[in-house]
N, C-alpha and C positions, 0 to 999 in steps of 0.2 A: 632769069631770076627776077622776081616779084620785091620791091624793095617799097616800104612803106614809111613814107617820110613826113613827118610833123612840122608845119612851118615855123613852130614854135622852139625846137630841137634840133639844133647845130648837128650836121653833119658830120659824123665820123669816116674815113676814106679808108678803106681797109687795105685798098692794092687794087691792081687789075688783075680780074680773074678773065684768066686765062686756057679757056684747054684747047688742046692740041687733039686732036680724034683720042680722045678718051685719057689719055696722061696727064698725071701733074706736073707742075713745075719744077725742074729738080731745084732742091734747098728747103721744098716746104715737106712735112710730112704728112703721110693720107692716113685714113680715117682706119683701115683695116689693119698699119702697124699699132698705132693707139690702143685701139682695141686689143691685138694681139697682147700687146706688154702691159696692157691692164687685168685680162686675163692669165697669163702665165702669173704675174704677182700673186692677182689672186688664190690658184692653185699652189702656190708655196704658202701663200698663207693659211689655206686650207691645209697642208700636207703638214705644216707645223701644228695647226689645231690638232688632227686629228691625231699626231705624234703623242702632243701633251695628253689631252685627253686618254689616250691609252695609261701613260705612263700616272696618271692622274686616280683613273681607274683600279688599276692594279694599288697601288699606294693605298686607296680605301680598302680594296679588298684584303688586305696585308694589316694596316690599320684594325680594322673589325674582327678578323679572325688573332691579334692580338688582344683585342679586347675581349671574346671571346675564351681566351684560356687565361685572362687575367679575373674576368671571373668564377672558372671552373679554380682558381687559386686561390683565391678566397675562402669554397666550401672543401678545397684539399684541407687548407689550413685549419679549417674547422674542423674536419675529422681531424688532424691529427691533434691537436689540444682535446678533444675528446677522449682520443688513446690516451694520450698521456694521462689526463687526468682521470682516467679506470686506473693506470696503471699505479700513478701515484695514489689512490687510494686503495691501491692491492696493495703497496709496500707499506704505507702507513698501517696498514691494519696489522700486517706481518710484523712488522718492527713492535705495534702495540699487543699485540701476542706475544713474542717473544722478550717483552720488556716484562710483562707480567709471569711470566713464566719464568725470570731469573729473578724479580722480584720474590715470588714463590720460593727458589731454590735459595736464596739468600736468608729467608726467614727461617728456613730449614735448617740450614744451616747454621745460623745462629741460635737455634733454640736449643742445633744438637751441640752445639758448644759448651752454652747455658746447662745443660743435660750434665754434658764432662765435667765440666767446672764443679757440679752439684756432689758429680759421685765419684770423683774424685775422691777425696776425700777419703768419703767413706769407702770405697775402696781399699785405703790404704787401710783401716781401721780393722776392717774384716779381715785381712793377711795379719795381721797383727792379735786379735781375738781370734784368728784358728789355728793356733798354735798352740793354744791352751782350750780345749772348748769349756764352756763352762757349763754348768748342770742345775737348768732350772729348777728350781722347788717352791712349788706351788704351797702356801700354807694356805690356811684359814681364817686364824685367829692372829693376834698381834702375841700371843705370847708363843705360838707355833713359831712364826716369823725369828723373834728375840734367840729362840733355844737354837732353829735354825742356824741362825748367825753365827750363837758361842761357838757349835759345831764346825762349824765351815774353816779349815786348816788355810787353805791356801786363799792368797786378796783376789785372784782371779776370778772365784767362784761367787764374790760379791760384785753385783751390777755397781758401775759408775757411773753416772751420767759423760754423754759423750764430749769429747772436747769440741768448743766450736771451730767451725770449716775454715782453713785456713785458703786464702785467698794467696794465689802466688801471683808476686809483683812481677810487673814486663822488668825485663833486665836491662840495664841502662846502658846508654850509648857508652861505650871506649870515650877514655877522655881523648881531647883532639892532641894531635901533634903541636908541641910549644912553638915550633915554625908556621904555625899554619892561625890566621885570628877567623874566628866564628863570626857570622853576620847573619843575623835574625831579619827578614824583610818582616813589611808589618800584614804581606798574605800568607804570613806561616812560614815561608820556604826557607830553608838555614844554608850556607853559603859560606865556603872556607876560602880567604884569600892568603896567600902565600906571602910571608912577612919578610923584608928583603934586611 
C-alpha cells in the first residue's frame, strides 16, 4: 500500500493492516458484507417505491375516472332540469287551459243564472195570464180603441202593464244558538264560541 504523506499533515494511524493469505481480521467488517446490506436496503427501498407507486397509481386512476362521471353529472343534471322544465311548462300551460276553460264555464254559468233570475219572473206571470188568455184587438183609431174598452166585460182582456221583477232575497242565516257568542274576524270568517 502506497501511502502519501504531507510533511505538513499529522499523521493519522489507522491500525496495522494486516492479512493472513487473503482474510481479514475477525472484528473488523469487509467490504462485500457493506456492500451487501447496502444493497438489500436498497432493494426494500426500491420494493417499497415501487409498492407506493402502484398504490399511487391506481389512486389517480380511481381519482380521474371519478372525475370523469362527476362531470357526465353535471350534463345528467342538465338534462334533467331541462325535463323538468318541458314538463313544468306542459303543466303550466295545462292548468292555464283548464283555468280558462272554468273561467268560461263560470261566466256560463252566471249568465245562465242572470238568464233565471230575469225569467223568473216572468215565468210566473205567463202561468198566471194563461189562465185567462186574453184577446187582442187591434184598433185603429183612438175612438176604436175607447168603444173597444166600454165593450170589454172582463179586467183581464185589458193590458196592464207588468209588475216590476221581483228579486228574491238569499234567506238569512238561523239565528245562532243563545249558548253559543258569534265572532266576526276582520277576514270575513264568522266563528261560534261556546259560552260557559
Amino acid at each position: 500500500m502506497t501511502m502519501i504523506s504531507d510533511p505538513d499533515m499529522p499523521a493519522i494511524d489507522i491500525g496495522p493492516a494486516t492479512h493472513t493469505g487473503g482474510q481479514a481480521v475477525v472484528g473488523k467488517p469487509s467490504n462485500a458484507k457493506m456492500i451487501g446490506v447496502v444493497a438489500v436496503g436498497a432493494l426494500l427501498i426500491t420494493a417499497v417505491n415501487i409498492t407506493a407507486a402502484v398504490y399511487f397509481y391506481r389512486g389517480i386512476n380511481d381519482l380521474r375516472f371519478v372525475e370523469r362521471r362527476l362531470e357526465q353529472l353535471g350534463s345528467f343534471e342538465q338534462r334533467i332540469a331541462a325535463r323538468l322544465e318541458t314538463v313544468n311548462n306542459g303543466f303550466q300551460s295545462r292548468f292555464e287551459k283548464l283555468d280558462g276553460q272554468l273561467q268560461g264555464s263560470f261566466n256560463e254559468v252566471k249568465g245562465s243564472i242572470a238568464r233565471l233570475e230575469q225569467e223568473l219572473p216572468l215565468a210566473s206571470d205567463d202561468d198566471m195570464s194563461s189562465i185567462a188568455e186574453p184577446s187582442v184587438v187591434t184598433t185603429s183609431t183612438m175612438a176604436d180603441a175607447a168603444t173597444d174598452l166600454e165593450e170589454a166585460t172582463e179586467p183581464s182582456i185589458v193590458e196592464s202593464p207588468r209588475p216590476p221583477k221581483k228579486r228574491i232575497a238569499a234567506a238569512l242565516p238561523p239565528a245562532p244558538n243563545s249558548s253559543y257568542q258569534r265572532i266576526v274576524q276582520p277576514d270575513g270568517k264568522v266563528h261560534y264560541k261556546k259560552i260557559n
